[in-house]
N, C-alpha and C positions, 0 to 999 in steps of 0.2 A: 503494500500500500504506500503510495510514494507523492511529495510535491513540486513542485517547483521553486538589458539596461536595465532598469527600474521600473517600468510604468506602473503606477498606479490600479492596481486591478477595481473594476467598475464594484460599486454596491452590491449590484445585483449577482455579478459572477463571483462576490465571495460567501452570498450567501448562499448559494447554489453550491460550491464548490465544500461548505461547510456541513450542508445538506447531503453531500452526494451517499455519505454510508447511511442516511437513514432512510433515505429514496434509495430507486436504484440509479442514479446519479442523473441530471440533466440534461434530461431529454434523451437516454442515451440506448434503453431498451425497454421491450416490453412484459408485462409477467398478468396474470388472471389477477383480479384481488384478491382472492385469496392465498394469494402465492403459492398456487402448487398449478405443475404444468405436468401433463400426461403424455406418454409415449407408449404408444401399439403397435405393432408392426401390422395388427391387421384392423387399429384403428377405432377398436371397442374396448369397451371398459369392462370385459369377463374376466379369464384367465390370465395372468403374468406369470411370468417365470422369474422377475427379478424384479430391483424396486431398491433406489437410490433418495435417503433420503437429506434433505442437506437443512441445517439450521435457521437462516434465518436471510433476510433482505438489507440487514442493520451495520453489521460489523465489516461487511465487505461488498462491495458494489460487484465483484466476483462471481459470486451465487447465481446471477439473475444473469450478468451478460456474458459468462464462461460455462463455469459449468452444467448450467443444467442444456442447453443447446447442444453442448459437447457429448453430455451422458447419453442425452435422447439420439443423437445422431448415431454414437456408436450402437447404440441395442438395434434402431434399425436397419442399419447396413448388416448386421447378426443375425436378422429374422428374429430377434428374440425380443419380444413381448414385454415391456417393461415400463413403471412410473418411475419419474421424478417429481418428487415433492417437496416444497418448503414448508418449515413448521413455522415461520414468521417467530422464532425465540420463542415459543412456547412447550415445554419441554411435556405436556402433556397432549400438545396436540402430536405432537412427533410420536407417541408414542401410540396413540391410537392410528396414524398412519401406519405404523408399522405394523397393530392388528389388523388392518386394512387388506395391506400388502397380501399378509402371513393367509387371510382367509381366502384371497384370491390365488391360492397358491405360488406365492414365489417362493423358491430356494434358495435363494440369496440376496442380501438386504446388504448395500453400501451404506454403512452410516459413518455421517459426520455431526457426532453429536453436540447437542447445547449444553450437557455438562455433562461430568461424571458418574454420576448417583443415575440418570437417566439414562445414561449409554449402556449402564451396565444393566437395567430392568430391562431396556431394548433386549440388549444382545442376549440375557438368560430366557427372553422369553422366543427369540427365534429360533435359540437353540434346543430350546423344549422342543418346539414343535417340527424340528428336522431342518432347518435351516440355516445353512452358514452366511457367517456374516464378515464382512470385509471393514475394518474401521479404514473408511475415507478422511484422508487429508489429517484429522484429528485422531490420533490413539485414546482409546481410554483402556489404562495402563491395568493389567491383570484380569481383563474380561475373558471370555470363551470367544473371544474373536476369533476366525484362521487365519485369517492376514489383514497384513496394514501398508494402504499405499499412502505415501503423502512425501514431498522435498525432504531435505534432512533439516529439520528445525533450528537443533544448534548452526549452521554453520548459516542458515540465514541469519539470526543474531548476530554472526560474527561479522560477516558482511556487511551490516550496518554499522557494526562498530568501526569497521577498518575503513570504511568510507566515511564516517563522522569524522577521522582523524587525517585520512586524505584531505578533504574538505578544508577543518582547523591549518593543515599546514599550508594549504594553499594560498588560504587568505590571513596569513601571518599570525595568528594568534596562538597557535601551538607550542609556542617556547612563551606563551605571554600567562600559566597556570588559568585557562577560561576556563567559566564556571560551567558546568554542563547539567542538563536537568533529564530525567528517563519519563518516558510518559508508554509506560506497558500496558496492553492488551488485558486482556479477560482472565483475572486471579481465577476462577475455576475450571480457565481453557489450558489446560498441558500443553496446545502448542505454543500457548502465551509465554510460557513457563521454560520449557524451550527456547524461545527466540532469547528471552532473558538472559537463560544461561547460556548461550551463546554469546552475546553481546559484553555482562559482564564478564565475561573470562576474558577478554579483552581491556574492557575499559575500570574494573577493581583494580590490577597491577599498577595502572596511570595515577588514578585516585591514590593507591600507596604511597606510591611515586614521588605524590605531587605534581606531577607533569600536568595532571586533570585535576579541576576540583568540581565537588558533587555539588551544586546547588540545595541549599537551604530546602528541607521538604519538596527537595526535587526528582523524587526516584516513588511514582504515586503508580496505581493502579484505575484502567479508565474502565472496563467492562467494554470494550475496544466501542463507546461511546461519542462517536467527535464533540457532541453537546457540552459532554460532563470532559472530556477530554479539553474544553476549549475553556469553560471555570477553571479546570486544576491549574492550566500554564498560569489564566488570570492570574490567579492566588501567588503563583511561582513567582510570578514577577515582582510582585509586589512586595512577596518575602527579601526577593533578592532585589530589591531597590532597581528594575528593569535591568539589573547586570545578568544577562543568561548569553552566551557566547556559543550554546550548542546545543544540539537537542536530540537525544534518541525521541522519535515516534514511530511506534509498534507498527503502522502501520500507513496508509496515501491518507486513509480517514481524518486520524489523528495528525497527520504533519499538516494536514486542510485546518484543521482549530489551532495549529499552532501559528502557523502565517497569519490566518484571522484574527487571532491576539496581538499579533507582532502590528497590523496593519491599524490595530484600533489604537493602539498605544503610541502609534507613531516614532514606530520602530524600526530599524533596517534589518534584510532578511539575516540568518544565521545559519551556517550547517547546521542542517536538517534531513533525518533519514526518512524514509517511508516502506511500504512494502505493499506487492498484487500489481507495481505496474498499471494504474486506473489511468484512464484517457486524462482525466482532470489530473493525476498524480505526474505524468509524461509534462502537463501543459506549464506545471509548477515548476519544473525540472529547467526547461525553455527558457523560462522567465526569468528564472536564478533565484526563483523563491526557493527550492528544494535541491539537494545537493545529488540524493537519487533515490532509486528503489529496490526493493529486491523482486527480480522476476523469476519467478513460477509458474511453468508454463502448464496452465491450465489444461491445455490440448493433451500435452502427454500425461499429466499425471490421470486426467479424468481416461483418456482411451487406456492406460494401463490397465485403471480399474476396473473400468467396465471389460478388458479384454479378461482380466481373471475372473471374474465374475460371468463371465458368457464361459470359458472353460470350465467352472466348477458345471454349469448348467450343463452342459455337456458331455457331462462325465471325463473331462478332459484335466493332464496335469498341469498347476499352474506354473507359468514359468515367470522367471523373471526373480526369483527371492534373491536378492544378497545381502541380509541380513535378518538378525533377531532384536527388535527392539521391545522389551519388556516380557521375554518371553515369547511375543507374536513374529508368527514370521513373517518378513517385512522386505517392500520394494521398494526403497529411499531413492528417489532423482535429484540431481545437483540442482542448486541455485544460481542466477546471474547477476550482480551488483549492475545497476543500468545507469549510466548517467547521460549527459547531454553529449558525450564523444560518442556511443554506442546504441544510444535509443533507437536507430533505422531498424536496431535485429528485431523487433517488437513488430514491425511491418513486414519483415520477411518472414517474420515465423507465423505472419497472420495472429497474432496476437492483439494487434489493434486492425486499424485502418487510420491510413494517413490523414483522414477524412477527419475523423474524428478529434483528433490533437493538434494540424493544423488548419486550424479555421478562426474565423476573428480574428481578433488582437495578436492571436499565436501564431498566426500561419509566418511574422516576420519573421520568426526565429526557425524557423523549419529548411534543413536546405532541401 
């Protein structure tokens, strides 16, 4: 999730831009309101064979314009029969999704759950009833999962850190001990938890150091909320008397409330990280509000999943493990730090369209 001369960004494109994780970002794709989208291969709502279900429209603009397009496309070039649903954050709708699913016969449930405690009632009950499950993009650590696909989490945190520090040296303040504030994701998302420890294993040594110092009540927890993400920096600032010189954000969502802070306070931008690569996250990056992002290519991790998940259905072995995370066996894909030297691969990978990041005021910055 990631953001961006100077110009001034208009009122409206930051409200929008602040907006973007709790829409599905501006004007940028479509979803039913109820947030759940259906895929059949033959187009009816009887029998599935599988059934992915993903958390929420809030914490990632992701959700709505990657994955579930991606999931439903692969089930059916597969023939195989299969929902995509969003629970919109409600860990009980998700979960009667998954009775859903389960009474329609699917055999295999991708879940990307909204927390722990729930992921784990998901997965024991589609294990009751013969069904494996695949934890998507999120682990939840010690369940009856069979497998877990999702980027390697630590080393996106790291990526973030080590780009925070590129950034700091670039623009001179790196030898000058700048104050740096962490604005983390969702305390009961693991992968939150993850990117963290990733990040710090990086930036505590500095903090030891000295080289870094940790702003004042600056290492907060957002519930990967831009809203409440964009109060906490308030707050930060104001602890640190507006001296904040750098900024982990968990994600494009949160580095959007941290600019929007920056811009009401009449502030200049700062290294800033992001993360998911969002059209709005690319537009910041442009702008030199956002230093970059980390990309996770949507594409491949969602076709993995869905390709193991169409082989269990198949009675097929899955391929692809090279590793054990928690126990689970697991198909970890690398991550790519993006900044504005590198952003075109996001266009070659089909990951955006150039359409979308430059347009307006952005398109100057685009070669």
């Amino acid at each position: 999730m990631k953001k961006l001369t100077r110009r001034p960004l208009p009122v409206a494109l930051a409200a929008c831009a602040l907006a973007v994780v709790v829409a599905a970002g501006c004007g940028s794709s479509k979803k039913s309101s109820s947030g759940t989208t259906t895929s059949s291969s033959s187009g009816g709502s009887g029998k599935i064979a599988a059934c992915a279900l993903l958390p929420d429209t809030k914490s990632s603009t992701r959700y709505t314009l990657f994955d579930a397009p991606y999931l439903k496309e692969a089930f059916q070039k597969a023939g195989v029969n299969a929902q995509v649903l969003n629970a919109l954050n409600d860990s009980q709708k998700q979960k009667s999704q998954a009775q859903q699913c389960l009474a329609k016969g699917a055999k295999v449930i991708l879940l990307d759950q909204i927390n722990q405690s729930s992921g784990t009632a998901i997965t024991n009950l589609a294990v009751q009833q013969g069904a494996k499950v695949i934890d998507y993009d999120r682990l939840v650590p010690g369940s009856k999962a069979a497998y877990y696909v999702s980027h390697d989490s630590v080393q996106v945190g790291k990526l973030m850190a080590q780009g925070l520090v590129q950034a700091l040296k670039a623009n001179g303040n790196y030898s000058k001990k700048p104050v740096i504030s962490e604005l983390n994701g969702g305390i009961t998302d693991n992968n939150a938890k993850l990117f963290k420890q990733g990040y710090d294993s990086v930036l505590n040594p500095l903090y030891a150091s000295g080289t870094l110092t940790k702003a004042k009540a600056g290492d907060q927890w957002t519930d990967w909320d831009p809203i409440k993400g964009r109060q906490i920096f308030d707050q930060m600032l104001a602890r640190n008397s507006n001296n904040i010189q750098g900024s982990i954000a968990a994600n494009d969502g949160l580095a959007g409330a941290v600019i929007a802070s920056l811009k009401a306070h009449g502030l200049k931008p700062i290294p800033l990280t992001g993360q998911d690569a969002t059209p709005t996250g690319v537009q910041f990056i442009l702008a030199g509000d956002q230093s970059g992002t980390v990309y996770k290519s949507v594409r491949e991790e969602a076709n993995t999943a869905a390709k193991a998940a169409i082989q269990i259905v198949k009675g097929q072995p899955v391929t692809g493990v090279n590793t054990t995370v928690s126990g689970t066996k697991s198909i970890l894909l690398k991550p790519v730090w993006v900044t504005k030297k590198n952003y075109t691969l996001l266009f070659d990978d089909g990951a955006l369209k150039k359409s979308e990041v430059c347009t307006g005021q952005y398109a100057q910055y685009c070669s």
